[in-house]
Structures are given as structure tokens and as C-alpha cells.
N, CA, C and O atoms as a DFTB+ gen file, in Angstrom:
256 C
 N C O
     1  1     -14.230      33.532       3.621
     2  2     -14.348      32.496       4.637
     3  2     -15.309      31.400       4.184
     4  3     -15.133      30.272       4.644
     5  1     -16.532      31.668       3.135
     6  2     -17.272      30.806       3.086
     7  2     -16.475      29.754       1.952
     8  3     -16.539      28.526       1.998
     9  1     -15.929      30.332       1.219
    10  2     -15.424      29.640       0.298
    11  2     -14.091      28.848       1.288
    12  3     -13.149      28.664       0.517
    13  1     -13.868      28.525       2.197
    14  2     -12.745      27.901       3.122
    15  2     -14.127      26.799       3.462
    16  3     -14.125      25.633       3.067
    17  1     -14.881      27.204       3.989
    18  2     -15.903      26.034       4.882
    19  2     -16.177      25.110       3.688
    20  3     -16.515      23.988       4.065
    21  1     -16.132      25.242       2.495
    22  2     -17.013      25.180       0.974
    23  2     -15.454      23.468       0.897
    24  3     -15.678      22.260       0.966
    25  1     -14.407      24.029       0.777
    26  2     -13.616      23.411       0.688
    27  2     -13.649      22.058       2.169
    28  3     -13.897      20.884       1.896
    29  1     -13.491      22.308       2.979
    30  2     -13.652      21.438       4.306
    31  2     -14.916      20.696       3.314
    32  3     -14.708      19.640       2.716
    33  1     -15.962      21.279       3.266
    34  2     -17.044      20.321       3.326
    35  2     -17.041      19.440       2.140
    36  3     -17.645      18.373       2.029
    37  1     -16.317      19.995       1.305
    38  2     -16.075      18.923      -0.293
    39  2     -15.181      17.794      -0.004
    40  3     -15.356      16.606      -0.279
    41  1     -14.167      18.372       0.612
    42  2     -13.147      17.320       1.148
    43  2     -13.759      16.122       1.985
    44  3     -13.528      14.939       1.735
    45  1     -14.633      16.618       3.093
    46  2     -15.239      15.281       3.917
    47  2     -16.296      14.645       3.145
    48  3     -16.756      13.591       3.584
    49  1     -16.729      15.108       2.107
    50  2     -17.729      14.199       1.695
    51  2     -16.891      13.271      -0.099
    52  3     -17.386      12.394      -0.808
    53  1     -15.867      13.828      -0.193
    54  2     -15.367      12.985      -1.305
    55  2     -14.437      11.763      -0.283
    56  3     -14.133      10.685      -0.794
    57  1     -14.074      12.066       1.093
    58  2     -13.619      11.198       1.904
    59  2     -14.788      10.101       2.360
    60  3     -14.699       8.877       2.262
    61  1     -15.772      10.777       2.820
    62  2     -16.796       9.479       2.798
    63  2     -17.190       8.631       1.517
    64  3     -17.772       7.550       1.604
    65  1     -16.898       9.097       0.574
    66  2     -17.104       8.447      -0.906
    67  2     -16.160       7.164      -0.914
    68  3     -16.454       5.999      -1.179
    69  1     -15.040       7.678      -0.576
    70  2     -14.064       6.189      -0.502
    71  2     -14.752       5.033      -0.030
    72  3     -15.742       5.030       0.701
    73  1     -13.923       3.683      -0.688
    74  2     -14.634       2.285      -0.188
    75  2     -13.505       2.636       1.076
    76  3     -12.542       3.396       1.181
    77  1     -14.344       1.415       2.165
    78  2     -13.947       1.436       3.275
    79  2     -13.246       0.014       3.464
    80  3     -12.565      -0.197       4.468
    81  1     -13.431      -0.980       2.453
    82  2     -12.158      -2.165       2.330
    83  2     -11.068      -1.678       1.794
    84  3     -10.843      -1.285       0.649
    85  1      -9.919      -1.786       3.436
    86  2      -8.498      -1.674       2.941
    87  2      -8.189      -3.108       2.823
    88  3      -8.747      -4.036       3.410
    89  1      -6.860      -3.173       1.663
    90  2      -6.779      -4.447       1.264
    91  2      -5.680      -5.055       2.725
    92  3      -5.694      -6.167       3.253
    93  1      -4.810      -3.846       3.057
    94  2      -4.054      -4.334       4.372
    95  2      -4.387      -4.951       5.436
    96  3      -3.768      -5.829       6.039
    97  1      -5.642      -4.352       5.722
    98  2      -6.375      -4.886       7.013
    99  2      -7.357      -6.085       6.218
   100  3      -7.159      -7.165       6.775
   101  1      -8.449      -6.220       4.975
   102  2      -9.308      -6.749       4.953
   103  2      -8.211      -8.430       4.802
   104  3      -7.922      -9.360       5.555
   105  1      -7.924      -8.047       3.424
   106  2      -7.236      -9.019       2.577
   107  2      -6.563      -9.836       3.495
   108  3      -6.860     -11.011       3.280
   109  1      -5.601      -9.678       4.643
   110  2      -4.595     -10.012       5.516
   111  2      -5.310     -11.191       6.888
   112  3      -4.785     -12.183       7.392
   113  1      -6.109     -10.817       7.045
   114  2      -7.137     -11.420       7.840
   115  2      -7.591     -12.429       6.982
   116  3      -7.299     -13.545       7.411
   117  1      -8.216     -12.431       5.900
   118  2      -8.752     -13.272       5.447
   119  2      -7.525     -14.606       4.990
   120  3      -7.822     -15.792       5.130
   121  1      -6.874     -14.391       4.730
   122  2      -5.517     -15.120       4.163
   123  2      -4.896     -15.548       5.866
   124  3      -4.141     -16.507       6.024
   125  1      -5.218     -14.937       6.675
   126  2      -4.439     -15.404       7.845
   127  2      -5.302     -16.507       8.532
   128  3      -4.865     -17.314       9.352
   129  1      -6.646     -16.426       8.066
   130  2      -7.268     -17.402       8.728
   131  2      -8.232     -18.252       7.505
   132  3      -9.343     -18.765       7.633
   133  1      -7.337     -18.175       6.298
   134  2      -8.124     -18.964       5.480
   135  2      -9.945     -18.965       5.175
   136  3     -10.530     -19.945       4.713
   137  1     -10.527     -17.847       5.495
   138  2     -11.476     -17.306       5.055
   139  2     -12.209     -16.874       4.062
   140  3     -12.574     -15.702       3.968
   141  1     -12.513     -17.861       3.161
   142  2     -13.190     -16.835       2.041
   143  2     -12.679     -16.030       1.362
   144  3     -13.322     -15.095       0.885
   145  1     -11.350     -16.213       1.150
   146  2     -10.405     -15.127       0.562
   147  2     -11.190     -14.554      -0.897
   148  3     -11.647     -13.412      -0.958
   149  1     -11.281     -15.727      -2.273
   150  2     -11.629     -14.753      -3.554
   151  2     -12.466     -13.834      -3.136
   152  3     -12.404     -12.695      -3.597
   153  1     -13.582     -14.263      -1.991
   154  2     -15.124     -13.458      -1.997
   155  2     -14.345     -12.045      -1.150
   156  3     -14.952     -10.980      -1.255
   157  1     -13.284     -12.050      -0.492
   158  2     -12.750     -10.548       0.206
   159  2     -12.010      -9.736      -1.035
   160  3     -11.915      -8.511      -1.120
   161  1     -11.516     -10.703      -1.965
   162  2     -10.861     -10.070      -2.910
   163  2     -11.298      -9.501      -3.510
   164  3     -11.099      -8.313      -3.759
   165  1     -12.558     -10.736      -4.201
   166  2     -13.172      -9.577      -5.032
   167  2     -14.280      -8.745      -4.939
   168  3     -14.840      -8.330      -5.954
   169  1     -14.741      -8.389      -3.531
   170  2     -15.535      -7.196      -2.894
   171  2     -14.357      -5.943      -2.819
   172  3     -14.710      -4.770      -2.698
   173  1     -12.670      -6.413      -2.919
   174  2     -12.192      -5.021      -2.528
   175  2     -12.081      -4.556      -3.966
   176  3     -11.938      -3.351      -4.175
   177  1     -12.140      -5.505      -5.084
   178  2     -12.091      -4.634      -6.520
   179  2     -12.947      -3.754      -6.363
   180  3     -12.822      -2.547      -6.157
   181  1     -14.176      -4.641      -6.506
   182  2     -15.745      -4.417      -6.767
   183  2     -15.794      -2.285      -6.236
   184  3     -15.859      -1.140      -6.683
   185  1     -15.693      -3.175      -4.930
   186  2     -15.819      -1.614      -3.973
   187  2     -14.519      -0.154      -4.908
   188  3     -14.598       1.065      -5.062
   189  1     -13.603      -1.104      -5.249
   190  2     -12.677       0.413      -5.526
   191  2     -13.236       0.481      -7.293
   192  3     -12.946       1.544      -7.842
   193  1     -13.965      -0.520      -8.147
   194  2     -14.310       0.149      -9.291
   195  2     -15.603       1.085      -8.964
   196  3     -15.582       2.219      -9.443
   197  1     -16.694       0.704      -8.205
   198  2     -17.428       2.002      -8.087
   199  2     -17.365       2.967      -7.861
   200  3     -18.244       3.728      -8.264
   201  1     -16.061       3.537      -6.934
   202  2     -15.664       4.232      -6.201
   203  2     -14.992       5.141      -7.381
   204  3     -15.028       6.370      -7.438
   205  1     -14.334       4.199      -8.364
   206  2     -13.970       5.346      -9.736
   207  2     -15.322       5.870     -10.738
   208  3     -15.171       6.630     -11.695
   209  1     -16.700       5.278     -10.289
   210  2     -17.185       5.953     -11.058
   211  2     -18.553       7.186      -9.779
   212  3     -19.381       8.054     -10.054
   213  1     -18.146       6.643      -8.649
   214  2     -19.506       7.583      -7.769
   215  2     -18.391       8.973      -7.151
   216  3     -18.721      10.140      -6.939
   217  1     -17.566       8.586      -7.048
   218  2     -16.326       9.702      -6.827
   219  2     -16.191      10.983      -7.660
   220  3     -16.110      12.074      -7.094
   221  1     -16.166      10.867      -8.995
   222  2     -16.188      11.741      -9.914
   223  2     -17.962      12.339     -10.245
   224  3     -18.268      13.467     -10.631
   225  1     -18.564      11.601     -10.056
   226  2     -19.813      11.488     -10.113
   227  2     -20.185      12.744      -9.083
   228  3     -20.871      13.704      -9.435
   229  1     -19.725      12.610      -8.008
   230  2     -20.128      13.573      -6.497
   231  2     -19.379      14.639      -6.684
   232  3     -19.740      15.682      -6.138
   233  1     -18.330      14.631      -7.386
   234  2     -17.809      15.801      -7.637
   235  2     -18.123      16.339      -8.569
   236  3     -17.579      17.441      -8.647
   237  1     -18.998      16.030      -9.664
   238  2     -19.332      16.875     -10.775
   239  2     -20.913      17.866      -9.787
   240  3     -21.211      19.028     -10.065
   241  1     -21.630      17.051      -8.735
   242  2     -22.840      17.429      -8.209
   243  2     -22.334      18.749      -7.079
   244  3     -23.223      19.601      -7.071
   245  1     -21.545      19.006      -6.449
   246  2     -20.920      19.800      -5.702
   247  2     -20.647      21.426      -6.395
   248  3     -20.141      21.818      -7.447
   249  1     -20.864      21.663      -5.980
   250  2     -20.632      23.134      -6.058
   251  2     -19.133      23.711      -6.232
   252  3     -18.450      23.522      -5.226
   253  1     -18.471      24.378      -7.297
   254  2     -16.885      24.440      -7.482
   255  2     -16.629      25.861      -5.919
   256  3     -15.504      26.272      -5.636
């Protein structure tokens, strides 16, 4: 059983690891109202290249 809770709890914290700019919702807004678009664009790279390196990163610190 502990090894079930072990799993839940790896799962919610590699889910909080994700960036939280979706390009559907961020990107779409910004283009719909002519906003600052490069600066939304390129915060949603930005956000998904760290995310390839703190992602793997949190999972090497976790417990298998």
C-alpha cells in the first residue's frame, strides 16, 4: 500500500512541475486582443524549456 501512496505522490508533484502557460488559452487571448503577443510567446517557450530540464531534475530527487 505504501508503495501505491509513493506513486500518487510522485505523480502530483511531477504535475505541479509542469509550466502552467497553455498556449490554447494563453497564446489565443493575446492574438485576440493584440497584446503583447512575442512577450506571451516567448514566456510559453521559456516556461516549457525549463520544464525539460526541472522535470527530470525532480525526478531523479524522488524516491523510485
Amino acid at each position: 500500500m505504501q508503495q501505491a501512496n509513493n506513486i500518487w505522490l510522485i505523480t502530483a508533484i511531477v504535475m505541479a512541475a509542469h509550466p502552467r502557460i497553455g498556449r490554447g488559452f494563453t497564446a489565443d487571448f493575446a492574438n485576440k486582443y493584440g497584446f503583447k503577443q512575442e512577450i506571451v510567446s516567448f514566456s510559453i517557450i521559456i516556461s516549457l524549456l525549463i520544464a525539460l530540464v526541472t522535470i527530470p531534475t525532480i525526478l531523479q530527487l524522488l524516491p523510485a
